[in-house]
DRENPA-3360 file (N, C-alpha, C; in nm, 2 decimals, always signed):
BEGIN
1 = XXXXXXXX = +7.98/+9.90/+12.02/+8.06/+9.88/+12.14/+8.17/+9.99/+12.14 ~ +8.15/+10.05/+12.26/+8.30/+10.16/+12.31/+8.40/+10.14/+12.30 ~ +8.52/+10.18/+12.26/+8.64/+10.16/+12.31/+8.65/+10.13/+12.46 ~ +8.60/+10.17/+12.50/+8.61/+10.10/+12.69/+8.58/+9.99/+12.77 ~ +8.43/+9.93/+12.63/+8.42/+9.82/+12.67/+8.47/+9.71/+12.56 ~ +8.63/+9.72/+12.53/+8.72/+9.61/+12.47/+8.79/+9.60/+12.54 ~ +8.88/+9.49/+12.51/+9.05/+9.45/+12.60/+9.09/+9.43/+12.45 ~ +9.22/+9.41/+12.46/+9.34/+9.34/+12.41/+9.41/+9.21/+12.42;
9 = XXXXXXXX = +9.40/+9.10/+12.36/+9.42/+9.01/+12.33/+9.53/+8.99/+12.22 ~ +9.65/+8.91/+12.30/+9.77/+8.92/+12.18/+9.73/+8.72/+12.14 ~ +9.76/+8.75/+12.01/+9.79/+8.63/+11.95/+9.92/+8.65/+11.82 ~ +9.95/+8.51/+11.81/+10.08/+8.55/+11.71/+10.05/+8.62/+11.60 ~ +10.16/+8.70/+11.54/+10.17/+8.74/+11.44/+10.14/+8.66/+11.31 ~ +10.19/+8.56/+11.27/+10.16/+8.50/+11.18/+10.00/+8.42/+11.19 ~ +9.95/+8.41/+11.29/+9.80/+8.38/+11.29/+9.73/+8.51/+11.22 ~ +9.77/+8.59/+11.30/+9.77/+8.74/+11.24/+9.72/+8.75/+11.07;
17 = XXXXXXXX = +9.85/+8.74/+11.01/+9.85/+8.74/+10.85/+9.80/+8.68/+10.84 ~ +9.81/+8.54/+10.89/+9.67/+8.45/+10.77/+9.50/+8.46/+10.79 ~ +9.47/+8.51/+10.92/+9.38/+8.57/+10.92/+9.36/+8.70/+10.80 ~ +9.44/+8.79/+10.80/+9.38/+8.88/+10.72/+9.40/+8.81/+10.60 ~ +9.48/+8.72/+10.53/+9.46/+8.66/+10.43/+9.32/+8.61/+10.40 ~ +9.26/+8.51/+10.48/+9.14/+8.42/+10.51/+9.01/+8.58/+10.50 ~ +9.04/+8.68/+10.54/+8.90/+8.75/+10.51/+8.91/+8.84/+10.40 ~ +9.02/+8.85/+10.30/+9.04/+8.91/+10.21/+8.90/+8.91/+10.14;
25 = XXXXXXXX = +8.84/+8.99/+10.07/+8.72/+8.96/+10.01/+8.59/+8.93/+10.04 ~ +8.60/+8.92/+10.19/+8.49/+8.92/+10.25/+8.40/+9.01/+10.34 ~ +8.29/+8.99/+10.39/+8.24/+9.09/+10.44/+8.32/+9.15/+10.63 ~ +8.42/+9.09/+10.64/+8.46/+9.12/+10.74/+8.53/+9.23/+10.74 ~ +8.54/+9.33/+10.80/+8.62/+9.49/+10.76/+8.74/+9.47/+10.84 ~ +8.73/+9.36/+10.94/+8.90/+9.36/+11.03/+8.92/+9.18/+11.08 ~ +9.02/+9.18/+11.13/+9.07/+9.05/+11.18/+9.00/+9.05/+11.29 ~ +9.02/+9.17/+11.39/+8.93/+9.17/+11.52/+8.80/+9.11/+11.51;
33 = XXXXXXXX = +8.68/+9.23/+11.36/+8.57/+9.14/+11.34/+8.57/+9.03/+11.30 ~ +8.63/+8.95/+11.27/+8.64/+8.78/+11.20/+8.65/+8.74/+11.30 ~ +8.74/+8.74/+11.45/+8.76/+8.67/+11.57/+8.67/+8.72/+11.65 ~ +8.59/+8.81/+11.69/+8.49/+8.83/+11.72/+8.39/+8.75/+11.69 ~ +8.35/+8.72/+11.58/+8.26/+8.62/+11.54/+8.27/+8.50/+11.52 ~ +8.40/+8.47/+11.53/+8.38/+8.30/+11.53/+8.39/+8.26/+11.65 ~ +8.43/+8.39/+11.77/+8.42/+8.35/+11.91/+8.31/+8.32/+11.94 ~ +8.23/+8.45/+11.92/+8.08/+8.46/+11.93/+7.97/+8.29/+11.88;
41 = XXXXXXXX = +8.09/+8.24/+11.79/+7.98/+8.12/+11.74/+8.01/+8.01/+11.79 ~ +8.14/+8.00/+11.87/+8.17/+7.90/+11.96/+8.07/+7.90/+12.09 ~ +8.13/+7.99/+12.13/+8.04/+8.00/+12.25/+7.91/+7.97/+12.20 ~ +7.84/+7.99/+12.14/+7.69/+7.97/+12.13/+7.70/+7.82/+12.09 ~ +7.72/+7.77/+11.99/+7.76/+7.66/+11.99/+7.77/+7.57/+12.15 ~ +7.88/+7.62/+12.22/+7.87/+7.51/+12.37/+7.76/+7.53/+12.41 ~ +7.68/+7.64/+12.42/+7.61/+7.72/+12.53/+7.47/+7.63/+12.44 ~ +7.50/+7.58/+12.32/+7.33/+7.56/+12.31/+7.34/+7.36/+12.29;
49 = XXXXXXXX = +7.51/+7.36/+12.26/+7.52/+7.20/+12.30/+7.47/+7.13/+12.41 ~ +7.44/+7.19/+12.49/+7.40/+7.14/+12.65/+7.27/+7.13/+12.63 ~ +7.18/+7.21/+12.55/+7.05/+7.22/+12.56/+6.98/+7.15/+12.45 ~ +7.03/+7.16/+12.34/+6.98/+7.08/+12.19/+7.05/+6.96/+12.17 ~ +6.95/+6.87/+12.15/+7.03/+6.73/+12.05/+7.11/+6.72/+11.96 ~ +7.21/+6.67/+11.93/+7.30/+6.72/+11.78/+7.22/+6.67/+11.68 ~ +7.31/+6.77/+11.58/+7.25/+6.82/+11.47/+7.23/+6.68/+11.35 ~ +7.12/+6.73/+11.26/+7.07/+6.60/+11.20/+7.15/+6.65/+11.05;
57 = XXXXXXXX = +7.17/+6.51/+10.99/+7.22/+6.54/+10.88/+7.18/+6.63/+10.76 ~ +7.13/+6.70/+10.78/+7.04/+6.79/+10.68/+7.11/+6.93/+10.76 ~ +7.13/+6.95/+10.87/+7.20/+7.07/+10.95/+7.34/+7.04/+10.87 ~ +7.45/+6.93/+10.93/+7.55/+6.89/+10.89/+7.59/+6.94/+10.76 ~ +7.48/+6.92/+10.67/+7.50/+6.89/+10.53/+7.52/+7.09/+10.47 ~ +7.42/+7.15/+10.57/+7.37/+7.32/+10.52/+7.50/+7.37/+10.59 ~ +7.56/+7.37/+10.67/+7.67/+7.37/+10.74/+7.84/+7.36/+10.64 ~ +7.86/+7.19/+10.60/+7.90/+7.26/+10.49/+7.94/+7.29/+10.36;
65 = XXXXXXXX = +7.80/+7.33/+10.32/+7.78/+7.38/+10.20/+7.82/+7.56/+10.26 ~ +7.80/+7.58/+10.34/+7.80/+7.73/+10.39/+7.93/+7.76/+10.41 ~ +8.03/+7.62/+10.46/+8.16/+7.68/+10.48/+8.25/+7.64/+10.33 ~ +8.18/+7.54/+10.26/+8.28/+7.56/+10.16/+8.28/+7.69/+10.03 ~ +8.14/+7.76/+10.06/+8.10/+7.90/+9.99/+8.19/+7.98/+10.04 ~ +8.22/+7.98/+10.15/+8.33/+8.06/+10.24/+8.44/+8.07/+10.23 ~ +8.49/+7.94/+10.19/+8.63/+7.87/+10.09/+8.70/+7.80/+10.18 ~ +8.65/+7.76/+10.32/+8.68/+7.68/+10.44/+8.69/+7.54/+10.38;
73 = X = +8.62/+7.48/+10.30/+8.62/+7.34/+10.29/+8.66/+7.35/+10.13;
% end
Protein backbone atom coordinates (compact mmCIF):
# COMPACT_ATOMS: atom_id res chain seq x y z
CA UNK A 1 0.00 0.00 0.00
CA UNK A 2 1.27 3.68 -1.06
CA UNK A 3 1.54 6.34 1.00
CA UNK A 4 -1.35 7.94 -0.87
CA UNK A 5 -3.53 5.38 -0.37
CA UNK A 6 -3.45 5.98 3.73
CA UNK A 7 -5.16 8.63 5.95
CA UNK A 8 -4.45 9.55 9.39
CA UNK A 9 -6.32 8.60 12.22
CA UNK A 10 -5.63 10.26 15.72
CA UNK A 11 -6.23 8.27 18.68
CA UNK A 12 -5.00 9.04 22.32
CA UNK A 13 -1.68 8.90 23.23
CA UNK A 14 -1.83 6.66 25.95
CA UNK A 15 -3.85 4.07 23.86
CA UNK A 16 -0.79 4.80 21.84
CA UNK A 17 1.81 3.32 24.54
CA UNK A 18 -0.03 0.55 25.49
CA UNK A 19 -0.44 -0.51 22.19
CA UNK A 20 3.26 -0.52 21.55
CA UNK A 21 3.55 -2.12 24.84
CA UNK A 22 0.86 -5.07 23.81
CA UNK A 23 3.12 -5.79 20.52
CA UNK A 24 6.42 -5.74 22.05
CA UNK A 25 7.76 -9.13 20.94
CA UNK A 26 5.56 -9.82 18.41
CA UNK A 27 5.32 -10.11 14.91
CA UNK A 28 3.84 -6.80 14.43
CA UNK A 29 6.70 -4.12 13.18
CA UNK A 30 4.23 -1.02 14.12
CA UNK A 31 1.12 0.09 16.17
CA UNK A 32 -0.32 1.11 12.71
CA UNK A 33 0.20 -2.79 11.72
CA UNK A 34 -1.49 -4.20 14.95
CA UNK A 35 -4.65 -1.64 14.26
CA UNK A 36 -4.67 -2.44 10.90
CA UNK A 37 -5.37 -5.83 11.66
CA UNK A 38 -7.54 -6.08 14.30
CA UNK A 39 -9.55 -3.58 12.15
CA UNK A 40 -9.28 -5.80 9.31
CA UNK A 41 -10.64 -8.68 11.68
CA UNK A 42 -13.56 -6.83 12.85
CA UNK A 43 -14.86 -5.99 9.95
CA UNK A 44 -14.69 -9.46 8.56
CA UNK A 45 -15.96 -10.71 11.54
CA UNK A 46 -19.45 -8.35 11.04
CA UNK A 47 -19.27 -8.83 7.38
CA UNK A 48 -19.36 -12.74 7.70
CA UNK A 49 -21.78 -12.53 11.03
CA UNK A 50 -24.63 -11.86 8.67
CA UNK A 51 -23.81 -14.81 6.58
CA UNK A 52 -22.54 -17.71 8.92
CA UNK A 53 -24.18 -19.28 12.03
CA UNK A 54 -22.20 -18.63 15.28
CA UNK A 55 -19.49 -20.28 16.09
CA UNK A 56 -19.56 -23.84 17.63
CA UNK A 57 -17.78 -24.51 20.71
CA UNK A 58 -14.81 -26.12 19.30
CA UNK A 59 -14.28 -22.53 17.20
CA UNK A 60 -14.82 -20.69 20.73
CA UNK A 61 -12.54 -23.01 22.32
CA UNK A 62 -9.39 -22.61 19.14
CA UNK A 63 -10.14 -18.95 19.50
CA UNK A 64 -9.05 -18.74 22.91
CA UNK A 65 -6.39 -20.87 23.11
CA UNK A 66 -5.00 -18.49 20.15
CA UNK A 67 -5.57 -15.45 22.21
CA UNK A 68 -4.18 -16.53 25.37
CA UNK A 69 -0.79 -17.72 23.26
CA UNK A 70 -0.93 -13.96 22.38
CA UNK A 71 -1.06 -13.07 26.16
CA UNK A 72 -4.69 -11.54 25.60
CA UNK A 73 -6.33 -13.99 27.97
Amino acid sequence: MSAQERVTIKIPKALYKNIQEIIKDTGFSSVTDFIVYVLRDVISMKSTANSQPSLSKDDIDAIKKKLKSLGYL
